[in-house]
C-alpha positions in Angstrom: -5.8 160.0 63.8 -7.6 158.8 60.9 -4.8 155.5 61.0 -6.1 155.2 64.7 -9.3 154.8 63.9 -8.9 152.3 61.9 -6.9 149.6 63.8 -9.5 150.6 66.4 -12.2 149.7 63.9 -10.6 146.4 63.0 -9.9 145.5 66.4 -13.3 145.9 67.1 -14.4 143.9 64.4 -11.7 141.0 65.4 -13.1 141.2 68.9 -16.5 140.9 67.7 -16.0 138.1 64.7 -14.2 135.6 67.6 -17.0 136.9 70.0 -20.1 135.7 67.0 -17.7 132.5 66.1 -17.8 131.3 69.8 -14.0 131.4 70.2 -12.8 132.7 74.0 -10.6 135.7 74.2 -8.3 135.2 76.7 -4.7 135.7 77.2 -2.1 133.2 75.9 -1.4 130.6 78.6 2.0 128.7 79.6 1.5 125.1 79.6 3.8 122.4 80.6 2.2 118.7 80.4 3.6 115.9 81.6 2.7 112.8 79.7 4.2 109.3 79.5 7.8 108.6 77.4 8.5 109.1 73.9 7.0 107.7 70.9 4.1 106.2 73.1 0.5 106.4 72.8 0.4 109.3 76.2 3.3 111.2 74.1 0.5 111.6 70.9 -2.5 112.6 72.9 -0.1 114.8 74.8 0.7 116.6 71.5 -2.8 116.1 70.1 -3.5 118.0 73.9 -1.2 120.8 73.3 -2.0 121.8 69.4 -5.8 122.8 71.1 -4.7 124.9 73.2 -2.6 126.8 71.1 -5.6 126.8 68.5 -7.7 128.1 71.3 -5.6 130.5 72.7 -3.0 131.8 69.7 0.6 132.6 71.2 0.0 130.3 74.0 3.4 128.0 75.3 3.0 124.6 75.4 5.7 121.8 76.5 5.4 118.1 76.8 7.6 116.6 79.1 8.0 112.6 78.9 7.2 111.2 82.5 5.3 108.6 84.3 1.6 108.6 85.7 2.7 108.4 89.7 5.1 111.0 89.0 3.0 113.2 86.8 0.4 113.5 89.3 2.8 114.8 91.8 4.4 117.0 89.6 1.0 118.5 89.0 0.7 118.7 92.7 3.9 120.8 93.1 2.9 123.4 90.5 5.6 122.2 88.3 3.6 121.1 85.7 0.3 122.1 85.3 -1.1 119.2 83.1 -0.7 115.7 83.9 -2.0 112.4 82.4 -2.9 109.5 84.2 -5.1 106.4 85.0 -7.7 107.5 86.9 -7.3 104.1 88.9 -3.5 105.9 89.6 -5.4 109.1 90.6 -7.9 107.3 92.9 -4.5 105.4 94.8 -3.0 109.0 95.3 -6.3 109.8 97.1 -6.1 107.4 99.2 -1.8 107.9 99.5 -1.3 104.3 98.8 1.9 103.2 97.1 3.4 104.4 95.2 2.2 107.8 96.9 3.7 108.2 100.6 1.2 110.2 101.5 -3.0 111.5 100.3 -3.1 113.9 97.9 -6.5 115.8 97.7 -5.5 118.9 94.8 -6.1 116.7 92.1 -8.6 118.0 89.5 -9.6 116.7 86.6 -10.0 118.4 83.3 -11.1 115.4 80.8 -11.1 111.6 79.8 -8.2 111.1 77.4 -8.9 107.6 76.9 -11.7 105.1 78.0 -10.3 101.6 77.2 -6.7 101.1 78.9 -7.2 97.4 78.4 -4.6 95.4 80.2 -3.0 93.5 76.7 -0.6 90.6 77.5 1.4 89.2 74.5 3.7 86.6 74.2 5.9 85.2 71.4 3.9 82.0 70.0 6.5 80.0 70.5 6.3 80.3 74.0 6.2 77.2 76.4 2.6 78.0 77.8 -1.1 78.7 77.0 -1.9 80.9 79.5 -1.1 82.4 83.1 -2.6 79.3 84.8 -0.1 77.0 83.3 2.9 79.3 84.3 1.6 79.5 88.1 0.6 75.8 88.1 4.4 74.6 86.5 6.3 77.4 88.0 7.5 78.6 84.4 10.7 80.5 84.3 8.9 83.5 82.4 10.5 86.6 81.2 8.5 89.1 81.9 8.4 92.9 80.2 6.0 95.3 82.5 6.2 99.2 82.0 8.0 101.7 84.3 7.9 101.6 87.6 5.6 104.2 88.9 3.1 104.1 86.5 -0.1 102.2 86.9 0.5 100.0 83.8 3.1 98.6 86.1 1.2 97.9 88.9 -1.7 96.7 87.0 0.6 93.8 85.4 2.0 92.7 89.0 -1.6 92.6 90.1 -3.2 90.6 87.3 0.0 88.0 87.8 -0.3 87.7 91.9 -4.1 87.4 90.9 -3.4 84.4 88.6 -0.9 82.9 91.8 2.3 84.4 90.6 4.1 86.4 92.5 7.1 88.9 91.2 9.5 86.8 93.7 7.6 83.6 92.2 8.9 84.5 89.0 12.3 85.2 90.2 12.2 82.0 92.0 11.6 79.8 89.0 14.6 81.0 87.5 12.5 84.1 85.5 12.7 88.1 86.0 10.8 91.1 85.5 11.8 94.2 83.5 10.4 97.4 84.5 11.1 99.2 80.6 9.3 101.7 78.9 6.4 99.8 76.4 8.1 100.6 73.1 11.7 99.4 74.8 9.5 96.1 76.3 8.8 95.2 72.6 11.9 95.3 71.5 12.9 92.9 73.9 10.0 90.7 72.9 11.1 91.0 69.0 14.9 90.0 70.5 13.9 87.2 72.5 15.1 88.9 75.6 11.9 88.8 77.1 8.6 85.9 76.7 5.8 88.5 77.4 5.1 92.1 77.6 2.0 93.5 79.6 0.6 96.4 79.3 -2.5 99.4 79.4 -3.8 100.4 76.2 -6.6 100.9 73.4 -6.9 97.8 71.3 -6.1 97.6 68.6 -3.3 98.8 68.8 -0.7 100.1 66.6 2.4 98.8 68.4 1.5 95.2 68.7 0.1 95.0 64.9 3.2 96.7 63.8 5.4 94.1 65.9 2.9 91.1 64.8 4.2 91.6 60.8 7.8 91.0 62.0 7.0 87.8 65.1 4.6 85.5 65.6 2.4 86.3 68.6 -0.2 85.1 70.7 -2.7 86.9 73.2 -2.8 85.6 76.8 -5.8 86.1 78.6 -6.8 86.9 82.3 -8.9 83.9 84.2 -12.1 84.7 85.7 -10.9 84.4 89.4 -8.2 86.8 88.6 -10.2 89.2 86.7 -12.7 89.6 89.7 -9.7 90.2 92.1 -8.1 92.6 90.4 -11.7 94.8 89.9 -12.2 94.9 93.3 -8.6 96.0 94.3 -7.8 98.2 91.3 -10.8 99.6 90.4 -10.8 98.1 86.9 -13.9 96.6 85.0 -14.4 93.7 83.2 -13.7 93.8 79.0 -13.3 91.2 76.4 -10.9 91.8 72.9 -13.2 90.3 70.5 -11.9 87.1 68.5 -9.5 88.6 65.3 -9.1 92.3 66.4 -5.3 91.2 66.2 -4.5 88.9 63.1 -2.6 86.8 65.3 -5.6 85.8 68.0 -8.4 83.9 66.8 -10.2 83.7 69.8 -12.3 86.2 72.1 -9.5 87.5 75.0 -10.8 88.3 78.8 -9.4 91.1 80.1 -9.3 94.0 82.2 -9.1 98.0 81.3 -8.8 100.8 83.4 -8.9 104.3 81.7 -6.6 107.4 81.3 -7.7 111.2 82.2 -6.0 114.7 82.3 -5.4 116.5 85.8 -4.7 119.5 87.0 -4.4 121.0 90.2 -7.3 122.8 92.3 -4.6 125.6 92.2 -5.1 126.2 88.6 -7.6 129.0 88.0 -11.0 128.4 87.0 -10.3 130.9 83.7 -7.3 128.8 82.7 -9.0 125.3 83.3 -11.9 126.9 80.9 -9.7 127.8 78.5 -8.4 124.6 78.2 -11.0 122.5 78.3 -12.8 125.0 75.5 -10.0 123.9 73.3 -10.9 120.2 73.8 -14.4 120.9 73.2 -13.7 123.2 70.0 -10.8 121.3 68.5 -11.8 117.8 69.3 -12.1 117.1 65.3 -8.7 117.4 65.7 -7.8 115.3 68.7 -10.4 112.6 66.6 -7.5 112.6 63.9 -4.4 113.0 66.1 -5.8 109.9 68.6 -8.2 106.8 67.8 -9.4 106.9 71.2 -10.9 110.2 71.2 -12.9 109.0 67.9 -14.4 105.8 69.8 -15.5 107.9 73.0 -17.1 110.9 71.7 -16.8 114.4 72.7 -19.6 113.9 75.6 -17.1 111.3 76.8 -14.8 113.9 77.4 -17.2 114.7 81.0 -16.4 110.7 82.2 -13.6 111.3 84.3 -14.6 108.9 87.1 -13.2 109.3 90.7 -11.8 112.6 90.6 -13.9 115.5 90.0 -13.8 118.0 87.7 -12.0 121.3 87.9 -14.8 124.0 88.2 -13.8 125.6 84.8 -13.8 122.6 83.2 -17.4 121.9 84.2 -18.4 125.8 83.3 -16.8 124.6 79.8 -18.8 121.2 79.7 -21.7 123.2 80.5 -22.0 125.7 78.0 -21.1 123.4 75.2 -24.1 121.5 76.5 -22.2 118.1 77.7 -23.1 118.1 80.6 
């Protein structure tokens, strides 16, 4: 008797210590996220994701499965995954079920901003026969051309800014070029082997790939021209940046550009107690995600509420709300 008294007296006491230190009591939760591939920058904020939750909510699953954003946001649709990462301009084409969706999807919810600069970044080896995309288009330069995975928006970001600049991906075929649809990592490679000339892709500068691959190649940063930059805003969605002059040790000069910007989804099928819980761990953890991902540094935790198109899942806002973010 006495012995049950006692574990009732210290469960009590657990109960109320996480109740005074703020922490949610809920039950453990079974997470499957699907991020982007291996080894990338979506693969580390998808860990960096799952460590909260499982800090939040002690004995809680968690699984990162590699993926793309088109295909993330269905899977998050079907119920077979139940955290997705995305651009939001990715989420705002599946609203509207424009390719690569085949039809409008209106369950998406959002839970929070994972990353507010997605900057379009297009490298090339200095050696390169060109200065810049208006040279390729105006001498029909047979160009070798790395974009990311098919499906994802990085990929149909990069066609976009080059039809905006007057090259089409059958332009670039026709001048005796080609496009490779590779994972980012993979696209470098091919850039370090000469297989490729650029590589294009959606990321926070600076970043840690290209100043990795800049100590082993010479590199050079191509930027966007005005004309294209103002086409691609108003068909992607996408504002207007500039990478200031030496970010990268290889670019001397100021760089126009474009960036888009990456969030977490769920579907409105997703209870309001587990989209609480989750976003809680954000909130409560987000020293750690600080340390685990640059990006979440630069933004803030009140940036975590900026998710743009889509709105926020209703527990996720409760969350926001009682931290005071929103």
């Amino acid at each position: 008797m006495q012995r049950h008294l006692k574990r009732s007296l210290f469960a009590a006491l657990g109960l109320s210590a996480a109740l005074a230190a703020g922490t949610a009591v809920a039950d453990p939760l079974k997470i499957t996220l699907s991020g982007g591939s291996v080894g990338g920058a979506w693969s580390a904020m998808g860990a960096a994701i799952g460590q909260t939750i499982q800090q939040q909510v002690p004995g809680s699953s968690f699984t990162y499965e590699p993926g793309v954003d088109a295909a993330n946001l269905i899977l998050v649709t079907e119920g077979k995954a139940q955290l997705g990462i995305a651009h939001a301009q990715m989420a705002l084409r599946a609203t509207k079920g424009e390719a690569p969706f085949k039809s409008k999807i209106t369950s998406l919810r959002a839970i929070a901003l994972l990353d507010p600069a997605a900057t379009i970044q297009i490298v090339a080896r200095k050696d390169a026969p060109f200065t810049g995309l208006d040279q390729i288009a105006k001498e029909k330069k047979p160009v070798r051309i790395a974009l990311n995975k098919r499906g994802t928006m990085m990929a149909i970001a990069g066609e976009q800014v080059f039809e905006a600049a007057g090259i089409s991906m059958k332009d670039v075929a026709a001048w005796g070029g080609r496009v490779e649809y590779v994972a980012y990592n993979d696209g470098l490679d091919m850039l370090k082997a000469g297989q490729v000339d650029i590589v294009l892709n959606m990321l926070a500068f600076p970043s840690s790939q290209l100043n990795r691959l800049a100590n082993d190649m010479p590199l050079k940063m191509l930027a966007i021209p005005d004309a294209a930059i103002a086409k691609i805003n108003a068909e992607a969605g996408t504002k207007s940046v500039t990478i200031p002059a030496k970010t990268y040790s290889f670019e001397a000069a100021d760089v126009k550009t474009v960036t888009g910007f990456v969030a977490l989804y769920a579907s409105d099928k997703m209870s309001d107690a587990d989209a609480e819980t989750i976003t809680k761990g954000l909130i409560n953890h987000f020293d750690y995600l600080t340390k685990a991902y640059p990006s979440f540094a630069r933004m803030g935790k009140k940036g975590l509420t900026d998710v743009g198109p889509i709105g926020l899942a209703p527990g996720a806002m409760k969350a926001y709300k009682d931290a005071g973010l929103l």
